[in-house]
Phi, psi and omega in degrees: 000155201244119188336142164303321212271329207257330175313118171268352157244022182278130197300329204282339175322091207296139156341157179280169155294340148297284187316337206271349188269001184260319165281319146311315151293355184266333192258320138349273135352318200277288179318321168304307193269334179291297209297007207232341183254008182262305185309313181289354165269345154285325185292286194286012173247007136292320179289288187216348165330297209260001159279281179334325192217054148189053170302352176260008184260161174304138146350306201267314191297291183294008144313309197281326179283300196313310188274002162264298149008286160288352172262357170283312173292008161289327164312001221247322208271311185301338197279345153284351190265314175263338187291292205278354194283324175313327214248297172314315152329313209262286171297293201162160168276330186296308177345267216297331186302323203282306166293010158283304184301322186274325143335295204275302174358294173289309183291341183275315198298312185283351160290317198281359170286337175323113159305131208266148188311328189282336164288298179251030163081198209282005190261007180254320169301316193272323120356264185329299206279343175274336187266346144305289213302336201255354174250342171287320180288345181293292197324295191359287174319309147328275226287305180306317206296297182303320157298281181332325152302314153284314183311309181301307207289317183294147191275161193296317192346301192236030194288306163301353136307302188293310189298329192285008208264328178284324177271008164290344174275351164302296169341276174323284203296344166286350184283310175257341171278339139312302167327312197249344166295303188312327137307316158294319184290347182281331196262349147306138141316132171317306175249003152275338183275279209290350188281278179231350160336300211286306181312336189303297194284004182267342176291305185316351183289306175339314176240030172256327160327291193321304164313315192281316193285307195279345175290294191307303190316337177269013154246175209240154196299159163315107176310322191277349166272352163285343176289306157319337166256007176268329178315316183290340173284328167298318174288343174312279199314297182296010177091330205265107184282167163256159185270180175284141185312323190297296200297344185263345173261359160302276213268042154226317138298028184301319197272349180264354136309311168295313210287275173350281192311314169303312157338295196268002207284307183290311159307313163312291185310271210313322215274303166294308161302326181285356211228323191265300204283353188276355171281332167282318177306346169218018168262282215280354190258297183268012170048040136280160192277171173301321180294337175291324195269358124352285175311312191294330179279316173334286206300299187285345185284311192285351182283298211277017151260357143283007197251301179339286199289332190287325174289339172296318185286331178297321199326308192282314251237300209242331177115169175288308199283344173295315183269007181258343166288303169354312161306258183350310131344287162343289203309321183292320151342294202266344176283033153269301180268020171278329179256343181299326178267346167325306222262012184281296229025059180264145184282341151303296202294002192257336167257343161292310167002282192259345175286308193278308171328320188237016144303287157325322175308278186309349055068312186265314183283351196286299181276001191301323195303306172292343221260304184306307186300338187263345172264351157260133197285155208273045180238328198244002175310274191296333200261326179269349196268328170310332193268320175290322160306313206288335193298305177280023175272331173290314187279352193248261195316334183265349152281342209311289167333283186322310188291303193306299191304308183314303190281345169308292176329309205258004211219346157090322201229154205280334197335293177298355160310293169322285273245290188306314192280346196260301165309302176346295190295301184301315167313283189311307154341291187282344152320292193306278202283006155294291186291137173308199202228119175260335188275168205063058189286121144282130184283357160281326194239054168268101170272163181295172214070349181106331162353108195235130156336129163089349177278162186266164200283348170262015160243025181261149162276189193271143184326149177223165192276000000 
C-alpha cells in the first residue's frame, strides 16, 4: 500500500508546510477574536455588570449576578457543541467555523448597544443574558471545528505543535479584551468607563469579525473529512446508512468522552479563577485599582501565549499525558500561593500570581486539542471531541467564577477557593492516567471506539460497546 505523505491526490495527504501555516493562522485568528469576544464579557462582569445592569445590589452581590449572567452562557456550549459537530460532521468544517464566527461576533457587538437597567429596567439584564446565550452557543461550536481543522491537515509527528496554535487564541483573545478595558480604564474617568467606556471593546468586535470572516474564508476543507466523506457516500450508494454523529459518539465513545470531560475540570476551573474571578478578588476584595490588576492578567496572558506552541511541542516529544499531568498538578498545587500572593497586594507578586498560574494551565491547554482530536474516529470527530470539551465546560468554567465569588462572600477568605481549585485538579488527574497515550496516532485510522488500524494490541483501548 502506498504511503499517505507520497499519494499525490490521495485526499488524506498531510498538507504542504505552507499550505498548513496558512490554516493555522487562519484557525488561529479565528479563535483569537471568538475567545476575545467570550473573555471580554467575563472581564466586564467583574468590572463594571453589576453596577450597569444590577444597580440596586451591594458590589459583591452584583458582581455574583454579573457572574450568573456568565456561567449561562456555558449553558449554551454543549448545545452548540452537538448542533455545529452534527453539521461539521456532516458538511464540513470550514463551513460551520465560518458561521460560529459570525454568530459570535454579532452577539458581542450588541451587547455593547445594550441599555444599562436605569434606562429600560429589568429588559437590560434579560437582553444581556440572551446575547450570552447566543455566544456560548457559537463558542460550542468554535472550538472543536478550529483544532480539527489543523489536526487533519497536519502529519502526527508533529501535530501537538501545529494543533496547539488555535489554542494560543485563548491567550490572545484574553490578551486584547484585557488590553483595551485596561487601556480604556486609563484614559477614563470611573464614570466616563462605567457611562460608556466599557462598550468600546465590544463594538469593536464587527470589525475584528469582519477580518476573521475573510481570513477562514480562504482556506481550504480538512483533506481527512474529504476522505471520510467520500467514504460515507460510497457506504451511502451501497445502502448502508449511517447513524447521526451524537447517537454514534454515544454508543461508540463514551468512555473517551468522559476521559475529555475530566481532562478538562482542572483546566477550565483554574482558567477562570486566574484570569476572570482574580479581578473581583482584588478590586472588590483586597481594593486594588482595576488597572493594576488588569496589568497583571496582561502580563500572564501575553507569557503564556508564548508557552502554548512550546508545550504543544514537548507533547509531540514526550506524549500528551506527561505534560498535561504536569498541569494538572501544578495547578492544584499552586492555588495555595496563588491567593497567598494576591493577598501582598504587590503588583510583581500579583503578576507572578497569575503568570505562574497559567503556565500550569498551559502545560493542560497546549496539548488537549491534538490529545481530544485522536480519540475520535473522523465522521464523529467534531462532534465527540466538541461534546466532550463543551459538557465539562458547564460543570468546571461556567460556575467557576460564581462558586469562587460565593465562597470569598461566605467564608471571608481564599482558603476554600484553594480547596475548590485542588479537587478540580484530582478530578483531572485521575482523568488523564485512565487514558491511553494518544500520540502520534493517524487520525484516519481512528475507527469508532477509539480503535486504531494497524496497532499492536497493547496500544489499542478497551473494547468499547
Amino acid at each position: 500500500m502506498p504511503s499517505a505523505h507520497n499519494a499525490v491526490n490521495d485526499p488524506g495527504t498531510p498538507t504542504r508546510p505552507a499550505g498548513l501555516r496558512k490554516i493555522v493562522a487562519a484557525s488561529l485568528i479565528g479563535t483569537t477574536i471568538e475567545w476575545y469576544d467570550y473573555f471580554l464579557y467575563g472581564s466586564a462582569a467583574a468590572l463594571v455588570f453589576g453596577r450597569v445592569f444590577f444597580p440596586d445590589s451591594d458590589p459583591l452581590t452584583g458582581t455574583l449576578l454579573s457572574f450568573l449572567t456568565y456561567a449561562i452562557g456555558f449553558a449554551a456550549r454543549p448545545v452548540g457543541a452537538v448542533v455545529f459537530g452534527h453539521f461539521g460532521d456532516r458538511l464540513g468544517r470550514k463551513k460551520l467555523l465560518v458561521i460560529s464566527l459570525l454568530m459570535m461576533g454579532l452577539s458581542t457587538a450588541l451587547i455593547g448597544c445594550v441599555p444599562g437597567y436605569d434606562t429600560i429596567g429589568v429588559a437590560a439584564p434579560l437582553l444581556l443574558t440572551t446575547l450570552r446565550l447566543i455566544q456560548g452557543f457559537a463558542l460550542g461550536g468554535e472550538w472543536g471545528g478550529a483544532v480539527l481543522l489543523v489536526s487533519e491537515h497536519g502529519e502526527a509527528e508533529r501535530r501537538g505543535f501545529w494543533a496547539s496554535w488555535p489554542q494560543a487564541g485563548a491567550p490572545a483573545g484574553n490578551l486584547i479584551a484585557v488590553g483595551v478595558l485596561s487601556l480604556m480604564t486609563s484614559v477614563l474617568s470611573d464614570d466616563a468607563f462605567d457611562s460608556w467606556g466599557w462598550r468600546v471593546p465590544f463594538l469593536l468586535s464587527a470589525v475584528l469579525v469582519m477580518i476573521g470572516l475573510w481570513i477562514r474564508l480562504s482556506v481550504d476543507e480538512s483533506p481527512l473529512f474529504k476522505e471520510a466523506l467520500a467514504k460515507a457516500e460510497r457506504r451511502k450508494a451501497r445502502q448502508r446508512a449511517e447513524q447521526p454523529p451524537f447517537v454514534a459518539v454515544l454508543r461508540h465513545h463514551w468512555r473517551d468522552v468522559l476521559v475529555a470531560m475530566g481532562a478538562r475540570m482542572a483546566e477550565n476551573i483554574s482558567y477562570y479563577v486566574i484570569t476572570a474571578f482574580v479581578l473581583t478578588y482584588c478590586v472588590e476584595h483586597l481594593k486594588i485599582d482595576k488597572q493594576t490588576s488588569l496589568n497583571a492578567v496582561l502580563i500572564g496572558s501575553a507569557v503564556q501565549f508564548c508557552l502554548i506552541p512550546l508545550f504543544g511541542a514537548l507533547s509531540d516529544r514526550v506524549g500528551r499525558k506527561p505534560v498535561y499531568l504536569v498541569g494538572a498538578v501544578g495547578v492544584g498545587l499552586w492555588s495555595w500561593a496563588f491567593f497567598a500572593l494576591l493577598d501582598t497586594r504587590s503588583f510583581p507578586s500579583l503578576v507572578l500570581a497569575v503568570t505562574v498560574g497559567l503556565v500550569f494551565h498551559s502545560a493542560m491547554y497546549a496539548p488537549q486539542a491534538a490529545f481530544f482530536s485522536e480519540l475520535f474516529a473522523t465522521r464523529m470527530r467534531y462532534t465527540g471531541a466538541s461534546i466532550g470539551a463543551q459538557l465539562s465546560s458547564v460543570a468546571a468554567g461556567a460556575p467557576a467564577p460564581l462558586i469562587a465569588t460565593a465562597l470569598l462572600s461566605s467564608y471571608g477568605d481564599a482558603t476554600p477557593i484553594s480547596v475548590y481549585v485542588g479537587l478540580a485538579a484530582l478530578v483531572t488527574v485521575i482523568a488523564v492516567v485512565a487514558a491511553r497515550e494518544t500520540r502520534g496516532r493517524d487520525l484516519s485510522a481512528v475507527g469508532p471506539g477509539g480503535s486504531v488500524a494497524g496497532a499492536a494490541p497493547e496500544q489499542q483501548p478497551a473494547a468499547s460497546a
